[in-house]
N, C-alpha and C positions, 0 to 999 in steps of 0.2 A: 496340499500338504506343504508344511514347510520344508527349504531346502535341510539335507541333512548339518548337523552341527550349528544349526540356530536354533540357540537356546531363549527361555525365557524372560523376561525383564526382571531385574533383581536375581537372577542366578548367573554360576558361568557352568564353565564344561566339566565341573563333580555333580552340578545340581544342587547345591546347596545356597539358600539365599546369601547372599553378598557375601560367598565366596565362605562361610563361617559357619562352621556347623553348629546344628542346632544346641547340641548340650554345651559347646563350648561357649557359644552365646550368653546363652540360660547363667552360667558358672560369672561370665564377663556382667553381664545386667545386675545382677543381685550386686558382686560389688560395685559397681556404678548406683545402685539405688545406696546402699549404706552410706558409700561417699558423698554421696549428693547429701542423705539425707543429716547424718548426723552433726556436720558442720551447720545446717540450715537449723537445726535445734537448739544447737550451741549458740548461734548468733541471735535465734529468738529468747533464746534465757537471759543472754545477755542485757539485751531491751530492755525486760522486763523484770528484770533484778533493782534497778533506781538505785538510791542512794540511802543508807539506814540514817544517817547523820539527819537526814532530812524533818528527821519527824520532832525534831525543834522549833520548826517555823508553827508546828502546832500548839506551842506552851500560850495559854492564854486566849488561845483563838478557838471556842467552840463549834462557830459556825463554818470554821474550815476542817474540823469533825467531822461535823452534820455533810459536806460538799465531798469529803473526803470517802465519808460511810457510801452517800449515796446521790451526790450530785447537788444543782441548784436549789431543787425544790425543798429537800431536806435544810438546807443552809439558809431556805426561809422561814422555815416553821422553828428551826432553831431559833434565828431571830426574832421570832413574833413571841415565844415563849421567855422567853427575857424581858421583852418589852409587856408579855401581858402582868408578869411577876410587878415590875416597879412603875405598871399604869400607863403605858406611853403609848399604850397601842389598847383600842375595845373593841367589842363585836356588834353586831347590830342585833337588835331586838326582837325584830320580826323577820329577819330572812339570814340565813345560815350561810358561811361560806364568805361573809364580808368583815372588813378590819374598816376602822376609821383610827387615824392617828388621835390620841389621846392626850393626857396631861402632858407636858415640856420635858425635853430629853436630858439624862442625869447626865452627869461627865464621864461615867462611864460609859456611856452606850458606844457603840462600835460602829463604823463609816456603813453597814450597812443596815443596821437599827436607822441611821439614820438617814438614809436614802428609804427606805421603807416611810418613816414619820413625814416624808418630806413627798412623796411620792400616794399616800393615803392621805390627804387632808380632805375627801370627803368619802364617805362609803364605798370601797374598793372590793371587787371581787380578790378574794386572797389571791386562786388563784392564777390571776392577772399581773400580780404583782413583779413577778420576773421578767412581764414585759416590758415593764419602767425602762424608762433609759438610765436611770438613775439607779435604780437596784439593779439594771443587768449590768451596768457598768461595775458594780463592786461586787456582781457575781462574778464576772471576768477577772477582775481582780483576785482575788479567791483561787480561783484555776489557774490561774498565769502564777503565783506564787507554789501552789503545791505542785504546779511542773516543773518549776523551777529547783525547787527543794528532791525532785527526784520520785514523787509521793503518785504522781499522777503521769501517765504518758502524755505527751503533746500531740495534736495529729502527725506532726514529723514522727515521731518516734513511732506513733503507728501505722503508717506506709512502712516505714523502715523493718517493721516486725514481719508485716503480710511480705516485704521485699523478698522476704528469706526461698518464697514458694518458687522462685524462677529457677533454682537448681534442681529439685525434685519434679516441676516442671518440664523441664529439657530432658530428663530421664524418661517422664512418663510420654514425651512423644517423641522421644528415641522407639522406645517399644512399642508404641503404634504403629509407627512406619515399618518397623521389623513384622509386624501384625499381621498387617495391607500385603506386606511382600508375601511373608511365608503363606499366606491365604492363596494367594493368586499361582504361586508355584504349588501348593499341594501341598503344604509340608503340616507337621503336627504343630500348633500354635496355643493349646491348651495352658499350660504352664506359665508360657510366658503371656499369657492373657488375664492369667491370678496376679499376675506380679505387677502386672501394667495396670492393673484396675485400684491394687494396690496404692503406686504412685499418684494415680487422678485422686482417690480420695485424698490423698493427704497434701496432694496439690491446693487441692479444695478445700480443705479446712483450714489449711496455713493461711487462703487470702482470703475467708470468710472472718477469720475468730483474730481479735483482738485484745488486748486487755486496756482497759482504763484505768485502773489502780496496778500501780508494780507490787511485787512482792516487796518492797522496804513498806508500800503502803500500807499493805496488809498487816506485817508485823506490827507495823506503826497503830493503826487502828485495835488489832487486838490487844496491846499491850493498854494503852487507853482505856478497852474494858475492863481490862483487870485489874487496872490500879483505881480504878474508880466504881470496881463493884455495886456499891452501895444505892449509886443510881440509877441500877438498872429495871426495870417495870416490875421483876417479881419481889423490890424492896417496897416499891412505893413509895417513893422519895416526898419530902413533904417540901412543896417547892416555895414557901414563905421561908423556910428556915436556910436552904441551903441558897436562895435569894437567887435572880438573876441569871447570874452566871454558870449558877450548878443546872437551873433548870434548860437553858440552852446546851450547854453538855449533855446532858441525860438524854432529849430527845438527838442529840446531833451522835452520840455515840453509839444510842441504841434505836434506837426509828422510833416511828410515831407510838410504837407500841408503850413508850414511857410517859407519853402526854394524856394518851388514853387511862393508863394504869394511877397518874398522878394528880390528871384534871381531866375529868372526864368532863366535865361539864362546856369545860373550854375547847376541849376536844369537839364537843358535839357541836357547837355552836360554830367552831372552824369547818366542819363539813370534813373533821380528819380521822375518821373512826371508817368507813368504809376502804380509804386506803391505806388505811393501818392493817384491817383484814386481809387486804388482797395483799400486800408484802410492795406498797408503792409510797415512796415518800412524797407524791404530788407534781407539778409540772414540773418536767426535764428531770424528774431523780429517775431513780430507781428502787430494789429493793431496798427492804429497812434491815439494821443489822442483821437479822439473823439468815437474809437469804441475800446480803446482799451482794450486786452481779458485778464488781470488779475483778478481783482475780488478777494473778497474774497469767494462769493458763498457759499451755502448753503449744 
């Protein structure tokens, strides 16, 4: 038997873990989690607020639409849809899924039309094409501008958002260790084991979930749909008349679902109708407008 008046590890001479009783605890913890948590949200919104001004650097530029709605991939098929409109780019004949650069590039065409034209000079799997060095180089370009404009996170800025978790963090293993203690002294731990499970979750989601598009992006993108209604897949835009540039907007603002609704036939021959189904705008995108997975998220 122990000698009398030695107590257990984590209590003293009331018996209460570290000296703190339990309700007082409980009352101290919750504000420590609120504290913790609501500045950590604050600094996450902050992140992911960007810049509205930003969505200028979009005037003219479809394929950072397309990169904007839904990554690289989309920002290819933007551009092959422009280039399929004024002939610079064709499909092959017997095997689907391949581009061969075509007739000579207008003066219009855009630095990654034309790393595509220069990058497909013989039968190219499309989706290969981002592995160019030449189109991934004015894919990066593309992304290094809408993060600059505020439109897109940088990985800095998304370390910096998951950053936020270290204070809800140190909360939620404050109450562990209080857990461990009150456990081993007998005490009731219930309560504060709702609360602590609490904090792990939303520990956990802080450093799991990121956003790739800020909320200026988002604004930015849906405002784009609406002033450009017209081309979206349930118009059926006729891509001879709005020529080129409408037709690269249309898929860059609203996903593959407008190339399919417009040109189906180009659609099929791209091998871009079963990721139009699935909601994938092809390598490195993601969804297509209507699912698609930037956010700025919580």
């Amino acid at each position: 038997m122990a000698p009398q008046g030695v107590v257990g590890l984590g209590t003293n001479l009331t018996g209460e873990t570290w000296g703190i009783p339990g309700t007082t605890f409980l009352v101290l913890y919750l504000l420590l989690a609120v504290t913790a948590t609501v500045p950590a949200l604050w600094h996450r919104s902050r992140i992911a607020a960007g810049d509205p001004a930003g969505r200028r650097v979009l005037d003219g530029r479809p394929e950072d639409v397309a990169y904007l709605n839904s990554g690289p991939g989309l920002a290819v098929y933007a551009a092959l849809s422009a280039m399929h409109v004024d002939g610079t780019v064709v499909t092959s004949d017997r095997t689907t899924g391949q581009v061969r650069a075509g007739g000579p590039l207008t003066r219009s065409a855009t630095d990654l039309q034309r790393a595509i034209h220069r990058s497909a000079h013989r039968l190219t799997p499309r989706r290969t094409l981002p592995t160019h060095t030449a189109v991934r180089t004015e894919l990066d370009r593309i992304a290094h501008r809408l993060e600059t404009a505020g439109l897109l996170l940088d990985q800095a800025g998304q370390h910096r958002y998951r950053a936020a978790a270290v204070l809800p963090g140190l909360v939620a293993a404050l109450g562990i260790a209080r857990i461990t203690a009150g456990s081993v002294n007998g005490r009731p731990v219930g309560i504060l084991t709702a609360l602590c499970l609490v904090m792990v979750g939303l520990t956990i989601a802080f450093l799991l979930r990121a956003p790739r598009r800020t909320r200026a992006g988002d604004a930015a993108l849906h405002r784009i749909r609406q002033e450009h209604d017209t081309l979206a897949p349930s118009m059926r835009p006729d891509w001879t008349a709005i020529g080129p540039a409408g037709a690269a907007l249309s898929v860059g603002a609203f996903g593959l679902g407008a190339m399919v609704a417009a040109e189906p036939a180009f659609a099929e021959e791209l091998a871009a109708q079963q990721p139009a189904a699935l909601g994938d705008s092809g390598p490195g995108g993601g969804a297509t407008a209507a699912t698609a997975g930037g956010g700025a998220g919580g």
